[in-house]
Every structure is written in C-alpha cells, then in structure tokens.
C-alpha positions, 0 to 999 in steps of 0.5 A: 744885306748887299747883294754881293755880300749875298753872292759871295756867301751862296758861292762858299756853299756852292763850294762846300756842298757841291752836291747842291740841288739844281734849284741851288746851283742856279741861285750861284749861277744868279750870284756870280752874275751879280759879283760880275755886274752882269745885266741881268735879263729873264733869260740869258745864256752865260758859260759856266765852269764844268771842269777845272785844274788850278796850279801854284808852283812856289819855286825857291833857292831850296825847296819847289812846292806846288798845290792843285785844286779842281774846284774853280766855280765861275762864269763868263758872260758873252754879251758882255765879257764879264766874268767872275771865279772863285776858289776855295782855298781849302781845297788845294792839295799837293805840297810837300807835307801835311805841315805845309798844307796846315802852314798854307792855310794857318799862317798864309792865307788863313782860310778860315777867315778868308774861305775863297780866293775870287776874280772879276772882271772884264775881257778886254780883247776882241773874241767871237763866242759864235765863232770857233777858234783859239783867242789869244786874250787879255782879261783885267780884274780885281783879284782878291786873296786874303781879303786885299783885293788888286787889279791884275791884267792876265794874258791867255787863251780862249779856244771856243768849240761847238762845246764850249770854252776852253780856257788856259792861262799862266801868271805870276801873283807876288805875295807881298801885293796880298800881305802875305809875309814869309818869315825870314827862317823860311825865305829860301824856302818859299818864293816871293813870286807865285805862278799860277796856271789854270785849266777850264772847260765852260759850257753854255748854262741858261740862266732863268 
C-alpha cells in the first residue's frame, strides 16, 4: 500500500481512538510526517497540536448555522515549514438541530465516506521558530473536503512562545469548489460561502 494511503488510515484511528498508546500516537505523528513530505531523519523535533477549536459559520438570508470541533490533529515542521492537519468531520457539534447535524453529515459531506477534512502543505512567508513573537503568515496547500482536493492560500497568525505555537486564522471555503451542492428549497437556508476560524496551540514533539 502507498505510504500515504497508510498515513491517512493511521490519522482516522488517531481520531477515533484518542486514548491511543504512546507507541501509537508516534506512529500518527510518523504519519502526518510523511502526508506533509517531511524529511524524515532518526530524530527530529516537529509541532504537534495539543489544543484546538475549529469554527464553521454558514451565514444565509434566513438562517446562521455554526458547528465546532476540538479534535484538529497536525503538525508543523520548523526545518522546513511543512505542515499537514486533519479533521474528523463527525466530530463538529453546534448547529441549530439534530437534523442539521444528520443533513451535514448525510447529505453534505457524507462523512461516512469521507471521515476526515485534511490540509497540507507549506508556510510561505519568513518566521523564526527560535524567535519569540506574532507572525503574520501566509500557508499554501491542498485542501481536501469531500474527496475534491484544491489549492487554497490562507492568511494568519503564528505567535511563537517558550511554549510553543499559537495558531489563529479566519478564511472562507465556497462550497461549490468541493461539489457540495445545496438543494434549491434550502438555499436562503444555507450560504454559498462558508467561513472558518481555527485556534491551536502546538508543542514541540520529538519524533524517534
């Protein structure tokens, strides 16, 4: 099997088990190195997610809707400024009924053939990992929901601490660039452009 077929399965189980050994969670960590094209060497130290809040906010004529999740798994590499994430999208509650959240998962994103909403890709802007302070950044990836996969540019902020990253970021996602179609009775109902803010602290994680 690919060894990113590999990394994406171990990243589900990640999610679906998170009380997970130690011995697993390095083989995810090893995973996500791999779905981010890290160079991998017999050591290395990567940021790790330890905590996280993932907000979609459908703003429509007639009704807002907004879901959350705290379940973001990723890393970032400093040597290279690789990162990849990934989402269960099972795990994001809120919404304004049960039935949405079963319409959401049903009928939009079909989470049950499509488990995970995943990113990766590369930091493009300057930023000093040794260096403590907020950067503002640029990060270019594939984004994939739904099993499309696009590129996206996002803008953000990295504050770097004697702790580790925090992350902060707001973006908009439109849903016909996934094929996520919305049928026509609910189309004042649900907005055609999603935004999304993310919050995450990172610690340093070695890698053996």
């Amino acid at each position: 099997m690919p060894h990113y077929l590999t990394s994406y399965a171990l990243i589900i189980m990640i999610i679906c088990f998170p009380k997970a050994t130690q011995l697993m969670s390095r083989i995810i960590l090893f995973a996500l190195v791999l779905i981010a094209g890290f160079v991998y060497a017999s050591v290395r130290q990567v940021y790790s997610v330890k905590s996280s809040k993932v907000v979609f906010k459908s703003v429509a004529e007639l009704e807002t809707i907004t879901a959350e999740s705290t379940t973001l798994t990723g890393l970032v590499d400093p040597t290279n400024k690789n990162f990849a994430f990934s989402i269960s999208n099972k795990s994001f509650d809120g919404f304004n009924s049960s039935l949405q959240k079963e319409h959401f998962n049903d009928n939009y994103i079909e989470s049950d053939k499509y488990p995970t909403t995943t990113f990766t890709g590369r930091i493009i802007d300057e930023i000093d990992f040794k260096k403590p302070g907020t950067y503002v950044i640029r990060v270019k990836g594939m984004f994939k929901v739904k099993g499309v996969t696009k590129e996206e540019l996002i803008k953000g902020t990295i504050d770097v601490t004697p702790s580790g990253l925090k992350l902060n970021t707001n973006f908009s996602l439109l849903l016909s660039d996934y094929e996520i179609r919305v049928p026509r009775i609910v189309n004042q109902k649900i907005a055609p452009e999603i935004k999304i803010t993310i919050q995450a602290n990172l610690v340093l994680t070695t890698i053996k």
